[in-house]
mmCIF file as Biopython writes it, N, C-alpha, C and O atoms, coordinates in Angstrom:
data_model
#
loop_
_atom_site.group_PDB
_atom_site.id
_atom_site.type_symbol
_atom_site.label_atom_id
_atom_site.label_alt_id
_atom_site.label_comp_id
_atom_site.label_asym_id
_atom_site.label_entity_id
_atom_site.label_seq_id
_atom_site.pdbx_PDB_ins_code
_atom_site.Cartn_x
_atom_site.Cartn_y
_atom_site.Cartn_z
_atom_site.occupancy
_atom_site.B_iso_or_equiv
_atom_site.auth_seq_id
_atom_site.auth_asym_id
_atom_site.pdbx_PDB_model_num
ATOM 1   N N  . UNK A ? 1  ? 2.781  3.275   19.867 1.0 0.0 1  A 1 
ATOM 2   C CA . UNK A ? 1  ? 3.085  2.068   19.116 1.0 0.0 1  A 1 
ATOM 3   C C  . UNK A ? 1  ? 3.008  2.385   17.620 1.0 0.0 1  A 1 
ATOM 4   O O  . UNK A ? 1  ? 2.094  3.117   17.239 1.0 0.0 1  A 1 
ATOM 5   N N  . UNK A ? 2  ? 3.802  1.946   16.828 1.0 0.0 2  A 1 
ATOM 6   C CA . UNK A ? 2  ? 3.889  2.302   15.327 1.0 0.0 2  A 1 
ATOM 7   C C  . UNK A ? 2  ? 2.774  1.605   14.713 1.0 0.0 2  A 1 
ATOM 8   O O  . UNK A ? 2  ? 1.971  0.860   15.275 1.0 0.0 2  A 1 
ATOM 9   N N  . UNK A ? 3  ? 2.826  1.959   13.413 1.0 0.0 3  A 1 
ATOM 10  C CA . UNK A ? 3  ? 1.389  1.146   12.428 1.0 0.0 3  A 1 
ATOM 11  C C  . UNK A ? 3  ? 2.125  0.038   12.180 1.0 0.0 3  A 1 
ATOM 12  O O  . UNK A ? 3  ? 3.353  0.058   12.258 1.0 0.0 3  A 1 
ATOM 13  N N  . UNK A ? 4  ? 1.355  -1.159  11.819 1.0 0.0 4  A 1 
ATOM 14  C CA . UNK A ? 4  ? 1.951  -2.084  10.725 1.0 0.0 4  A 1 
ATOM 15  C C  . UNK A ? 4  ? 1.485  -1.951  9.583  1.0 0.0 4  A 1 
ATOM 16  O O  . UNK A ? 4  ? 0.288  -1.898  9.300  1.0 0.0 4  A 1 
ATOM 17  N N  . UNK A ? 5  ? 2.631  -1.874  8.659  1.0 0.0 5  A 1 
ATOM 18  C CA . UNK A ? 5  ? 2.440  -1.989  7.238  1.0 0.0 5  A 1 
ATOM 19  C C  . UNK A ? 5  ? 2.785  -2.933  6.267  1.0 0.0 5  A 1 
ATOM 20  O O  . UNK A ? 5  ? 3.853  -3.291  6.765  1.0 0.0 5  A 1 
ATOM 21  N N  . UNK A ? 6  ? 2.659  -3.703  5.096  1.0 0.0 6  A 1 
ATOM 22  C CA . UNK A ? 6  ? 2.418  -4.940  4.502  1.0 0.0 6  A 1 
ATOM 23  C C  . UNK A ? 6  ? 3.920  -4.905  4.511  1.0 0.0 6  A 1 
ATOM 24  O O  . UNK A ? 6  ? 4.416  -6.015  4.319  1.0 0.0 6  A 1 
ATOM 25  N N  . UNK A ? 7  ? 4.866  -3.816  4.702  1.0 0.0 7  A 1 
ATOM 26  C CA . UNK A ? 7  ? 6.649  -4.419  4.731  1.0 0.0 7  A 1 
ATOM 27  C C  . UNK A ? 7  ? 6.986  -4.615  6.110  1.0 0.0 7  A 1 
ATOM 28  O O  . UNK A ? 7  ? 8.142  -5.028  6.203  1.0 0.0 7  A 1 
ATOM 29  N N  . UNK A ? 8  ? 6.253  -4.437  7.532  1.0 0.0 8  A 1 
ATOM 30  C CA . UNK A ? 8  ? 6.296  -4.648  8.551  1.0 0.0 8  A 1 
ATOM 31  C C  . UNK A ? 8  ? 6.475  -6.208  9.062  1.0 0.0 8  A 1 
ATOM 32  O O  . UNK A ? 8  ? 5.424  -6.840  9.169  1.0 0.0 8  A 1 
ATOM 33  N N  . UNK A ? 9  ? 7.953  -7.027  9.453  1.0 0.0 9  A 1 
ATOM 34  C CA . UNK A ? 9  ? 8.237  -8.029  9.746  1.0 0.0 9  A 1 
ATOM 35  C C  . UNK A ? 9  ? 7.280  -8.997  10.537 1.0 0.0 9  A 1 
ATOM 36  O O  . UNK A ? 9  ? 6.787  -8.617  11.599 1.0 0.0 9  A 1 
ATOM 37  N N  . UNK A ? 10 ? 7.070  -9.997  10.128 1.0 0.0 10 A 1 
ATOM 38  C CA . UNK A ? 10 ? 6.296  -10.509 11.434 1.0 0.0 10 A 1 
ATOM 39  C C  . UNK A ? 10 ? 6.895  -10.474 12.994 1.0 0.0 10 A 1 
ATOM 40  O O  . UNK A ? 10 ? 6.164  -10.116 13.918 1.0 0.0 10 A 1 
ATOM 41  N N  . UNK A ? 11 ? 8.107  -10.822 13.187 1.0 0.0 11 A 1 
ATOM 42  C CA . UNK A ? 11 ? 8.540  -10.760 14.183 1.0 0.0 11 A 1 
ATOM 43  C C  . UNK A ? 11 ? 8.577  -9.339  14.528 1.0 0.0 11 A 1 
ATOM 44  O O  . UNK A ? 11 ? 7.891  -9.270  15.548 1.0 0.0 11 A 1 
ATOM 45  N N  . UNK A ? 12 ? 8.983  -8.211  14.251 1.0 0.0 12 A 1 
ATOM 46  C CA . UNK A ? 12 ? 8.585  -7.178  14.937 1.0 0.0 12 A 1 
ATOM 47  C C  . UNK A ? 12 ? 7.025  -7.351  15.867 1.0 0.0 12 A 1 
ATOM 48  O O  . UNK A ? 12 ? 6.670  -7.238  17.040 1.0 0.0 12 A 1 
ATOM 49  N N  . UNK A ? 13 ? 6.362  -7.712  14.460 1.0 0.0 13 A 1 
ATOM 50  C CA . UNK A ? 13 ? 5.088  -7.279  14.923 1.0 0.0 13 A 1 
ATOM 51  C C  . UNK A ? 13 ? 4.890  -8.511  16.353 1.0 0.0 13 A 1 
ATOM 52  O O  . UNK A ? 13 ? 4.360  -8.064  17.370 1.0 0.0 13 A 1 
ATOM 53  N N  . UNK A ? 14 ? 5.235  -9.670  16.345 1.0 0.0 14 A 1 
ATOM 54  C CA . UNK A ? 14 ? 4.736  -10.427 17.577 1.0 0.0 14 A 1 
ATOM 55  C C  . UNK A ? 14 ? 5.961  -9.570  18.744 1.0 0.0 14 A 1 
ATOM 56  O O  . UNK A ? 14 ? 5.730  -9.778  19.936 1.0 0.0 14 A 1 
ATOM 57  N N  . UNK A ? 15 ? 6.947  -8.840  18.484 1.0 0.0 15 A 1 
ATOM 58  C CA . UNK A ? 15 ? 8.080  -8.418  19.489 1.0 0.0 15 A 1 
ATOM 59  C C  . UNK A ? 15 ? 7.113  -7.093  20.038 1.0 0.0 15 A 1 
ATOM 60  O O  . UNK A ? 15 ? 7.247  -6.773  21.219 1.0 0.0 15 A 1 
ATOM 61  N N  . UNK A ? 16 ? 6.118  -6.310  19.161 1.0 0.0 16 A 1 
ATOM 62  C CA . UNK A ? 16 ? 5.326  -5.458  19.702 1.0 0.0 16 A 1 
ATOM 63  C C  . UNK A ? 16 ? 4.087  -6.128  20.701 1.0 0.0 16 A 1 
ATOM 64  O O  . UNK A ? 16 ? 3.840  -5.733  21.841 1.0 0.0 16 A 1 
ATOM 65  N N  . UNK A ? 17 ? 3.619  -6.860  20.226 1.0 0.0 17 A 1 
ATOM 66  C CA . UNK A ? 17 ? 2.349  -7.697  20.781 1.0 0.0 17 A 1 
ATOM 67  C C  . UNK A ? 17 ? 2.279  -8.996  20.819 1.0 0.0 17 A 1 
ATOM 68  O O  . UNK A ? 17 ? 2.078  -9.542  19.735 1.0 0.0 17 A 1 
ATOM 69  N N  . UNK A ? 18 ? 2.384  -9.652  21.736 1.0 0.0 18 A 1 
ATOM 70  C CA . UNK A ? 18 ? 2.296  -11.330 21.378 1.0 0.0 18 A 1 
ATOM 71  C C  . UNK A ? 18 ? 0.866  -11.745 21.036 1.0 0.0 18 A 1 
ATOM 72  O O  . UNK A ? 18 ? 0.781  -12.823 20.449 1.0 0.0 18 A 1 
ATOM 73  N N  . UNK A ? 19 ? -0.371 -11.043 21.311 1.0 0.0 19 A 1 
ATOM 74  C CA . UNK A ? 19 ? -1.730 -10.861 21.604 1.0 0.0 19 A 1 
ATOM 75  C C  . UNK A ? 19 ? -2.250 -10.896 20.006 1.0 0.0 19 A 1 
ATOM 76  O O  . UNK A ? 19 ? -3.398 -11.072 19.599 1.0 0.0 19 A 1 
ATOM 77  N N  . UNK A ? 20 ? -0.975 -10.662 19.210 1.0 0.0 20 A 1 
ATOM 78  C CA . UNK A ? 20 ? -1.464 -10.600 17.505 1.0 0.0 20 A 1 
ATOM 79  C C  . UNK A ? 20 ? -1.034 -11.923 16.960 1.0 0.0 20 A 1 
ATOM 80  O O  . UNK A ? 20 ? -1.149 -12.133 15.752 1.0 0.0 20 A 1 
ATOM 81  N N  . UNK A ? 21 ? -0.520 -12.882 17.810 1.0 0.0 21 A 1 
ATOM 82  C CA . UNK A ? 21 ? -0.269 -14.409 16.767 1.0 0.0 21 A 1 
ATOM 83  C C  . UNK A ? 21 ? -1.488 -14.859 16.685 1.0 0.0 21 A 1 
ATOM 84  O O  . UNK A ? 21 ? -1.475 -15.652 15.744 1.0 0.0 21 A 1 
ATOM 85  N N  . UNK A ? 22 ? -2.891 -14.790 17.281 1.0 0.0 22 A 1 
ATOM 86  C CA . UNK A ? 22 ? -4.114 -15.578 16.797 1.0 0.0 22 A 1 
ATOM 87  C C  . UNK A ? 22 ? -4.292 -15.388 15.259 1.0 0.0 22 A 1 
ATOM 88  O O  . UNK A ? 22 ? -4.505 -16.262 14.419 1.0 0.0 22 A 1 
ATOM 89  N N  . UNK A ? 23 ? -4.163 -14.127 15.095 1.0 0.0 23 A 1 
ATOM 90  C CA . UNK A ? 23 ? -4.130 -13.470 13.717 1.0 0.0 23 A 1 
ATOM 91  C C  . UNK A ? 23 ? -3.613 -14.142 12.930 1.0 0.0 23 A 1 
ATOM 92  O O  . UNK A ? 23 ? -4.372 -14.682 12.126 1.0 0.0 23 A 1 
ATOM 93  N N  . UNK A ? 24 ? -2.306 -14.382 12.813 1.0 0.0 24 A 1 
ATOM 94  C CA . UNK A ? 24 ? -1.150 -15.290 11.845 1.0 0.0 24 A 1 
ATOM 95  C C  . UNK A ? 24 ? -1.886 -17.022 12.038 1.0 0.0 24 A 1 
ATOM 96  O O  . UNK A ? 24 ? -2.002 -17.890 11.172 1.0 0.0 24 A 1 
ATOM 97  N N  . UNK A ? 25 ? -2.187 -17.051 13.139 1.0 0.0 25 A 1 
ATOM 98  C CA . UNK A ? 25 ? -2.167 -18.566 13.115 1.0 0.0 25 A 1 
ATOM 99  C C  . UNK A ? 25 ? -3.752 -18.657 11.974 1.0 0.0 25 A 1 
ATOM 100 O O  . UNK A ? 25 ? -3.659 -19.156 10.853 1.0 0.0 25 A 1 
ATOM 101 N N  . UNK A ? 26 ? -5.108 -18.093 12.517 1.0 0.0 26 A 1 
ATOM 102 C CA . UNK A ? 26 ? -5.885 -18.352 11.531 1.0 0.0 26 A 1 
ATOM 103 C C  . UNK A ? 26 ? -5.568 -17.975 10.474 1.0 0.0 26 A 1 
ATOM 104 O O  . UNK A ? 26 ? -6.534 -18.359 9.815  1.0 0.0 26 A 1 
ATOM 105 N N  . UNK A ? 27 ? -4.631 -17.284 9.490  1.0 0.0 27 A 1 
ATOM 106 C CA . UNK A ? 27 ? -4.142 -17.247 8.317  1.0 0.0 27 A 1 
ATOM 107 C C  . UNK A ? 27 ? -3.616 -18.735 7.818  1.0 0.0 27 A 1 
ATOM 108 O O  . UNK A ? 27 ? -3.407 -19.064 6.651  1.0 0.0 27 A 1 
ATOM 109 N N  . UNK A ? 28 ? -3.503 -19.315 8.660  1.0 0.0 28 A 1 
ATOM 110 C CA . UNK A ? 28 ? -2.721 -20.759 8.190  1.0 0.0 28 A 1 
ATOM 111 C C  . UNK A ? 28 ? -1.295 -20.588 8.352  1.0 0.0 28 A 1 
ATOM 112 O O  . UNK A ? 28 ? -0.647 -21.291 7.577  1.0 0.0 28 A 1 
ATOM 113 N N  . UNK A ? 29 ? -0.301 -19.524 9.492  1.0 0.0 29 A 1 
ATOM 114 C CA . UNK A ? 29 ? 1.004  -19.436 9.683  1.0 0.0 29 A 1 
ATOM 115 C C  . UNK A ? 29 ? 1.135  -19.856 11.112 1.0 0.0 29 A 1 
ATOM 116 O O  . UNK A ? 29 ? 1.218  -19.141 12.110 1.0 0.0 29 A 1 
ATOM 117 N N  . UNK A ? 30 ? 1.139  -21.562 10.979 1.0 0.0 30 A 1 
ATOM 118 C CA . UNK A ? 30 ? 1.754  -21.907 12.520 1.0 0.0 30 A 1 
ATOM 119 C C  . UNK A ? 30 ? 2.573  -22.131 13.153 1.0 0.0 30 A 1 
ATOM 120 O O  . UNK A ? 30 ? 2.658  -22.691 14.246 1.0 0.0 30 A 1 
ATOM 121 N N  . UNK A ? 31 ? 3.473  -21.565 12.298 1.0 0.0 31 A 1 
ATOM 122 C CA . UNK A ? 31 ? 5.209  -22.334 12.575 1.0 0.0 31 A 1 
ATOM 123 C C  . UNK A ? 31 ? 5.903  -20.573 12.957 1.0 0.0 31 A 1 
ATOM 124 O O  . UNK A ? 31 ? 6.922  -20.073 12.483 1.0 0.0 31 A 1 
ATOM 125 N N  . UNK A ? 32 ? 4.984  -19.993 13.895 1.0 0.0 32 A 1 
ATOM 126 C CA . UNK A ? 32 ? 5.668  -18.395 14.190 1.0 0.0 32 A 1 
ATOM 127 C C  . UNK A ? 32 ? 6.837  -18.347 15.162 1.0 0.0 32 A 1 
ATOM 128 O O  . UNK A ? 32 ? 7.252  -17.238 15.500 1.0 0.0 32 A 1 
ATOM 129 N N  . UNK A ? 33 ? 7.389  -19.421 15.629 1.0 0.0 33 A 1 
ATOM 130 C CA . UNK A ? 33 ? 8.205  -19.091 16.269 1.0 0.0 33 A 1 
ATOM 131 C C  . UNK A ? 33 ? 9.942  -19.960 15.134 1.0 0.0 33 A 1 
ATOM 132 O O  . UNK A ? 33 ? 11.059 -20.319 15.509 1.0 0.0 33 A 1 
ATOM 133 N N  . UNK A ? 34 ? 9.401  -19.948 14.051 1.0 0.0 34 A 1 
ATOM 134 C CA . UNK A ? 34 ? 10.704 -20.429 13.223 1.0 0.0 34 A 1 
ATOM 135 C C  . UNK A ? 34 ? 11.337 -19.370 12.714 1.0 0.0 34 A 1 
ATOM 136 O O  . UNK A ? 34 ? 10.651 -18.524 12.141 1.0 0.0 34 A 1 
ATOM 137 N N  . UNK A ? 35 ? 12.666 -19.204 12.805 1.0 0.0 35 A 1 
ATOM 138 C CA . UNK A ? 35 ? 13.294 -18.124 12.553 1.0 0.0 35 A 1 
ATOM 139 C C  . UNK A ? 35 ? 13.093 -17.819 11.175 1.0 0.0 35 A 1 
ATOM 140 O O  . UNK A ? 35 ? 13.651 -16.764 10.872 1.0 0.0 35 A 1 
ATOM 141 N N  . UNK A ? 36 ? 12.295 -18.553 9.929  1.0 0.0 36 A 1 
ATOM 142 C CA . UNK A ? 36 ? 12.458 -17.712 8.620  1.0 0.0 36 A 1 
ATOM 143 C C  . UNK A ? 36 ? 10.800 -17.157 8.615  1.0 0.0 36 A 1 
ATOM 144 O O  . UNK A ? 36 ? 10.307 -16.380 7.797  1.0 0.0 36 A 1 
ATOM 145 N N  . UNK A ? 37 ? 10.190 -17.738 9.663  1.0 0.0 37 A 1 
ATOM 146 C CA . UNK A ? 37 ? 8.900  -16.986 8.897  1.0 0.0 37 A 1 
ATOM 147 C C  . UNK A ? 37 ? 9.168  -15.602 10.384 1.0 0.0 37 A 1 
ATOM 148 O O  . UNK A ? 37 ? 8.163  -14.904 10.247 1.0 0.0 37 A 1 
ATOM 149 N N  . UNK A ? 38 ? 9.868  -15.086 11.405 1.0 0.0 38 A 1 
ATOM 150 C CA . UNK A ? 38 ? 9.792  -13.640 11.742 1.0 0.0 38 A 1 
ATOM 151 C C  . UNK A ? 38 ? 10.608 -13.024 11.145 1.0 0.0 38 A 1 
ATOM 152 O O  . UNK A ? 38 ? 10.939 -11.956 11.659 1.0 0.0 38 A 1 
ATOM 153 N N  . UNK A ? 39 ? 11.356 -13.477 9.661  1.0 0.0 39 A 1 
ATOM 154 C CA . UNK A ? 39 ? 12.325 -12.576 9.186  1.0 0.0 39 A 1 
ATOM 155 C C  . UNK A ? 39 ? 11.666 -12.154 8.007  1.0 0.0 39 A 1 
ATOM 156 O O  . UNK A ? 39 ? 12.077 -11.188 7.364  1.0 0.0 39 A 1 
ATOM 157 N N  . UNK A ? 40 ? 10.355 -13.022 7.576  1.0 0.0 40 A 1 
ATOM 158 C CA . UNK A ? 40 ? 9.369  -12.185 6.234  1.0 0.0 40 A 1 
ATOM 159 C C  . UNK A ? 40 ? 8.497  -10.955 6.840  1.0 0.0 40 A 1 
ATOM 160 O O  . UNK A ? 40 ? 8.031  -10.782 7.967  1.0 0.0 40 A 1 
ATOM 161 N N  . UNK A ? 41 ? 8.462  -10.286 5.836  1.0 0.0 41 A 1 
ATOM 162 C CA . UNK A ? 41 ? 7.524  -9.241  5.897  1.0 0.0 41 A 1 
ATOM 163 C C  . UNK A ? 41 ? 5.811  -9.871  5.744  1.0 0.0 41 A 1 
ATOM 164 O O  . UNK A ? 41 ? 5.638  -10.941 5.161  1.0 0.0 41 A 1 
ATOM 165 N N  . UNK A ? 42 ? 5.054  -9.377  6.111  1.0 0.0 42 A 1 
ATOM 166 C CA . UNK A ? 42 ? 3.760  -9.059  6.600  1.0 0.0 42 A 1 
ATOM 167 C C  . UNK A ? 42 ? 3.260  -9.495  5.220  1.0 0.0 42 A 1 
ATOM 168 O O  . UNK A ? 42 ? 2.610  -10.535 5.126  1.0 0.0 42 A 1 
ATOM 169 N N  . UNK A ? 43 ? 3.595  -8.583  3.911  1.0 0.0 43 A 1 
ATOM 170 C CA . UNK A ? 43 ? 3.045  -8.756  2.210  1.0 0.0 43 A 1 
ATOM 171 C C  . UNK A ? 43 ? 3.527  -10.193 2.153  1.0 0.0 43 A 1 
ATOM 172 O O  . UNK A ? 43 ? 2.664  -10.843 1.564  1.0 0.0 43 A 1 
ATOM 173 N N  . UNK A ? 44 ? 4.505  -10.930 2.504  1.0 0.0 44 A 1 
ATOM 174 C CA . UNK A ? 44 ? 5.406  -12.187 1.838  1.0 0.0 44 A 1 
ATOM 175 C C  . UNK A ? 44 ? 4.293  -13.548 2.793  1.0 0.0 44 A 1 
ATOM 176 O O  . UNK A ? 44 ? 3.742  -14.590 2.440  1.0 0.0 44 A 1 
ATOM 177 N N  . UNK A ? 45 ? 4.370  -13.034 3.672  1.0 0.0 45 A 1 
ATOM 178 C CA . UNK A ? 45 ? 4.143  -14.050 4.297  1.0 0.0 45 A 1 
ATOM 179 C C  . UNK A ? 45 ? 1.854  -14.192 3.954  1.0 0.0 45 A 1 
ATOM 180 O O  . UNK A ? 45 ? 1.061  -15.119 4.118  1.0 0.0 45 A 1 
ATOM 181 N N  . UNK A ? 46 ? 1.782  -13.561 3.740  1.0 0.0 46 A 1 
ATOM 182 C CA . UNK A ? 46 ? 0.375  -13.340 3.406  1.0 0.0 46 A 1 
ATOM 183 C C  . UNK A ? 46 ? 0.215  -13.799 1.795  1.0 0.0 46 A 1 
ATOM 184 O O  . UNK A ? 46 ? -0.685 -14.559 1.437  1.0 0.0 46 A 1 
ATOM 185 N N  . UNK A ? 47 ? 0.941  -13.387 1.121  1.0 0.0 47 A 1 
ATOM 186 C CA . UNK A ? 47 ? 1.480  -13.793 -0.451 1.0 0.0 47 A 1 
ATOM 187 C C  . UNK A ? 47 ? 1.406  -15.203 -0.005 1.0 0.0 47 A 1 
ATOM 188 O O  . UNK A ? 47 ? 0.301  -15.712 -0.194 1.0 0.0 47 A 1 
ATOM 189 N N  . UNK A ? 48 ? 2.427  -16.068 0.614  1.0 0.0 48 A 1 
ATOM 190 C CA . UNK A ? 48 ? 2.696  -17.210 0.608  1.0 0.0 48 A 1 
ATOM 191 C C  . UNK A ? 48 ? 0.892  -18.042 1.164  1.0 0.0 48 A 1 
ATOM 192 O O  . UNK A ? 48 ? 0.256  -18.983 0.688  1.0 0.0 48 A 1 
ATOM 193 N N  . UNK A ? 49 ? 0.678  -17.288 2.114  1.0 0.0 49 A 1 
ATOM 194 C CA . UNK A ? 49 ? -0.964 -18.174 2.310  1.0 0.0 49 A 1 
ATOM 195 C C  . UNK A ? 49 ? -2.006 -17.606 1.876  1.0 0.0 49 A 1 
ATOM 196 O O  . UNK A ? 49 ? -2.810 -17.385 2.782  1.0 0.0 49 A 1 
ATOM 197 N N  . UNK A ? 50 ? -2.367 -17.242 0.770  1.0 0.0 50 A 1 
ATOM 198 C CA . UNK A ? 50 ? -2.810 -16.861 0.453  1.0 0.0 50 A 1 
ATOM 199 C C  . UNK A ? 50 ? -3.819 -15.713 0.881  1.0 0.0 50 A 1 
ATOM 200 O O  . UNK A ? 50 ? -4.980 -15.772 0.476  1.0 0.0 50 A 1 
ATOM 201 N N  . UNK A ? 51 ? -3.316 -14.477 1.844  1.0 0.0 51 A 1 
ATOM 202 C CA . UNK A ? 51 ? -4.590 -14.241 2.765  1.0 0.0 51 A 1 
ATOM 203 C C  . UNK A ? 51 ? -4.356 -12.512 2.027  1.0 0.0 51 A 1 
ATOM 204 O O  . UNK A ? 51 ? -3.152 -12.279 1.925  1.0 0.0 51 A 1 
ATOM 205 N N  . UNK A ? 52 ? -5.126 -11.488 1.592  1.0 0.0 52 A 1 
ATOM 206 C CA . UNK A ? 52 ? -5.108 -10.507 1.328  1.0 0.0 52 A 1 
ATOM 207 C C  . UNK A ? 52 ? -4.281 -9.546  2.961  1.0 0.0 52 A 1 
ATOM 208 O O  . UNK A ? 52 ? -4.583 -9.577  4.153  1.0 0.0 52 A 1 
ATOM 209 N N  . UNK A ? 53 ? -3.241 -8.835  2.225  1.0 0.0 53 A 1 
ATOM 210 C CA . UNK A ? 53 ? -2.036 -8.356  3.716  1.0 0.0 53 A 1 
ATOM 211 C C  . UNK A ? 53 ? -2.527 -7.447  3.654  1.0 0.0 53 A 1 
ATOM 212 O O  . UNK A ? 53 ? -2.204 -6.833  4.670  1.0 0.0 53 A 1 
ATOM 213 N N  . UNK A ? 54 ? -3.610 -6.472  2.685  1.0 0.0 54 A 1 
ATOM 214 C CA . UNK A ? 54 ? -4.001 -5.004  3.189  1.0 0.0 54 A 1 
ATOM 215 C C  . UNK A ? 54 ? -5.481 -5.592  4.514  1.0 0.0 54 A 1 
ATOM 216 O O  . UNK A ? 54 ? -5.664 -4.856  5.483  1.0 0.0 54 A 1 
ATOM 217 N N  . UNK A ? 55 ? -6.364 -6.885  4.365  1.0 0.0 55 A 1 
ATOM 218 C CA . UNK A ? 55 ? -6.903 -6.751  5.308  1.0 0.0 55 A 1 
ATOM 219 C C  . UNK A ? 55 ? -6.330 -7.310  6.500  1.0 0.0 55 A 1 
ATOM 220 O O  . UNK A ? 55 ? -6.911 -7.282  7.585  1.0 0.0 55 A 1 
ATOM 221 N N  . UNK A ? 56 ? -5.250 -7.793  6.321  1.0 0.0 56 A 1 
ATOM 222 C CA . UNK A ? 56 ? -4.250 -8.590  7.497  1.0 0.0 56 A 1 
ATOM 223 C C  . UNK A ? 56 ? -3.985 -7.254  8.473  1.0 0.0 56 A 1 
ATOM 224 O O  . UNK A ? 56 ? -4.406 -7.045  9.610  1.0 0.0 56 A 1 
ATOM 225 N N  . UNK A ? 57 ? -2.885 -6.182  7.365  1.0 0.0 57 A 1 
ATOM 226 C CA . UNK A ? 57 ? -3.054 -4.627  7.770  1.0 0.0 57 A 1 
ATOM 227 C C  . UNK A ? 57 ? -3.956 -4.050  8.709  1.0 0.0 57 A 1 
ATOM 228 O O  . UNK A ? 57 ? -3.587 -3.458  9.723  1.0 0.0 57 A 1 
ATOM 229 N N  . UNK A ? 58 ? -5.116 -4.220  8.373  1.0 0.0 58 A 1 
ATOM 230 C CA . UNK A ? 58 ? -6.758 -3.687  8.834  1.0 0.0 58 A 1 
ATOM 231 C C  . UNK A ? 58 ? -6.351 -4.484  10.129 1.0 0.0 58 A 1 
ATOM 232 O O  . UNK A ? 58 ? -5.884 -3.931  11.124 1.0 0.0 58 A 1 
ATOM 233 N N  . UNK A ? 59 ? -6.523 -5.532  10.044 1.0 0.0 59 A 1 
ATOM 234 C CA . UNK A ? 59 ? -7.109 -5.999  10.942 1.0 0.0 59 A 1 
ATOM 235 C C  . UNK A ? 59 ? -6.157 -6.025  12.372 1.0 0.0 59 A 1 
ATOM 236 O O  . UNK A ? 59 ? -6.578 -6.129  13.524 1.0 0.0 59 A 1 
ATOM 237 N N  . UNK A ? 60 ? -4.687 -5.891  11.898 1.0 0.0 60 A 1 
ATOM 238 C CA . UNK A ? 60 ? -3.626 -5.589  13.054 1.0 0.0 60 A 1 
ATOM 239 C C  . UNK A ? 60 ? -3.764 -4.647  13.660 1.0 0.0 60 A 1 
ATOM 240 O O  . UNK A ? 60 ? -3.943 -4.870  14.857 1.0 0.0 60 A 1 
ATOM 241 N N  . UNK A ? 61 ? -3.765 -3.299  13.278 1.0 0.0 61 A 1 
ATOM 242 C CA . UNK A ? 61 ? -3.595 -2.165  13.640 1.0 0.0 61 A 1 
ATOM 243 C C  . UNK A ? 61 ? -5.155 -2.039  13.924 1.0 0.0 61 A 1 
ATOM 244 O O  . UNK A ? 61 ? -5.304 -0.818  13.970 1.0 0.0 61 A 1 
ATOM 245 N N  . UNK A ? 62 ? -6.341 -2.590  14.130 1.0 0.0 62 A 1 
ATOM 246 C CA . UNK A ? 62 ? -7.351 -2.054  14.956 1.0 0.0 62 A 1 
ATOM 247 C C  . UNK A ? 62 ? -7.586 -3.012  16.115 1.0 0.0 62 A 1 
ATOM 248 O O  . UNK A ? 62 ? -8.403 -3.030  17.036 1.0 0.0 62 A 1 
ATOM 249 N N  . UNK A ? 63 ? -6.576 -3.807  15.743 1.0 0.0 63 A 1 
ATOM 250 C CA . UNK A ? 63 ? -6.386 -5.162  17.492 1.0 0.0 63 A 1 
ATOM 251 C C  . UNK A ? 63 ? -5.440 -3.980  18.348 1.0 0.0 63 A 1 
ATOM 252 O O  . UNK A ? 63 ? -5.793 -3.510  19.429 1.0 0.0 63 A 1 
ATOM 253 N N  . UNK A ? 64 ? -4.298 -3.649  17.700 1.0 0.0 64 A 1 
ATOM 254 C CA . UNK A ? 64 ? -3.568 -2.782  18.441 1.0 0.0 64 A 1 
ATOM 255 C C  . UNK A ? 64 ? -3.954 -1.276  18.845 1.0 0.0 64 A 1 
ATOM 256 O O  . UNK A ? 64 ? -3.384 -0.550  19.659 1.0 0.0 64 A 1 
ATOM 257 N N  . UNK A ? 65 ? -4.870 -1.058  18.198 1.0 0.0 65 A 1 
ATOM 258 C CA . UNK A ? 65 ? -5.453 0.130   18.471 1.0 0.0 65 A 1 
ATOM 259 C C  . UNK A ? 65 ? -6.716 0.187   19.701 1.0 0.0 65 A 1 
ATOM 260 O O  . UNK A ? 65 ? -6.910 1.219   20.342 1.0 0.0 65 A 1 
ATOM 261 N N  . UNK A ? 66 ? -7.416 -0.901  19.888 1.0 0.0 66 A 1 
ATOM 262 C CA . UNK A ? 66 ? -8.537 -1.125  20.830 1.0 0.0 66 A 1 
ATOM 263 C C  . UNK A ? 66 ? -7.709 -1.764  21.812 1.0 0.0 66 A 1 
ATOM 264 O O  . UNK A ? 66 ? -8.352 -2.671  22.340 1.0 0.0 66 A 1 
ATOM 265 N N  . UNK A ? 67 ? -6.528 -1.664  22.283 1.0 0.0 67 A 1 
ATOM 266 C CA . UNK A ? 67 ? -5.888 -1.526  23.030 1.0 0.0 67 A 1 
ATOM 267 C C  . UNK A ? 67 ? -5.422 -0.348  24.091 1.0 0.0 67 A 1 
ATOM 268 O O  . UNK A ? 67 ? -4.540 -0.576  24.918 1.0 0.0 67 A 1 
#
């Protein structure tokens, strides 16, 4: 499975794992199945709620990794 990185789409990332929307949703992104928020990147959409995307980063890739 590839890394995610802060230019890594959201929708990729739920098309890799559906097991990672808890993640987005406690960020305050609940509208994941609307076609403009799986066409932002990971940095944009973290930008927009205010949530730091390098620990968003962290925190994806060691859900997908303890897998």
């Amino acid at each position: 499975m590839a890394a995610i990185t802060k230019d890594t789409l959201i929708g990729d990332i739920l098309d890799m794992d559906r097991t990672t929307a808890p993640f987005f949703m406690e960020m305050g992104m609940h509208c994941l199945g609307c076609p403009a928020s799986r066409g932002e990147s990971l940095e944009q959409a973290c930008m927009v709620h205010g949530v730091s995307a390098d620990e968003l980063v962290g925190k994806l890739n060691a859900h997908l990794a303890s897998k």
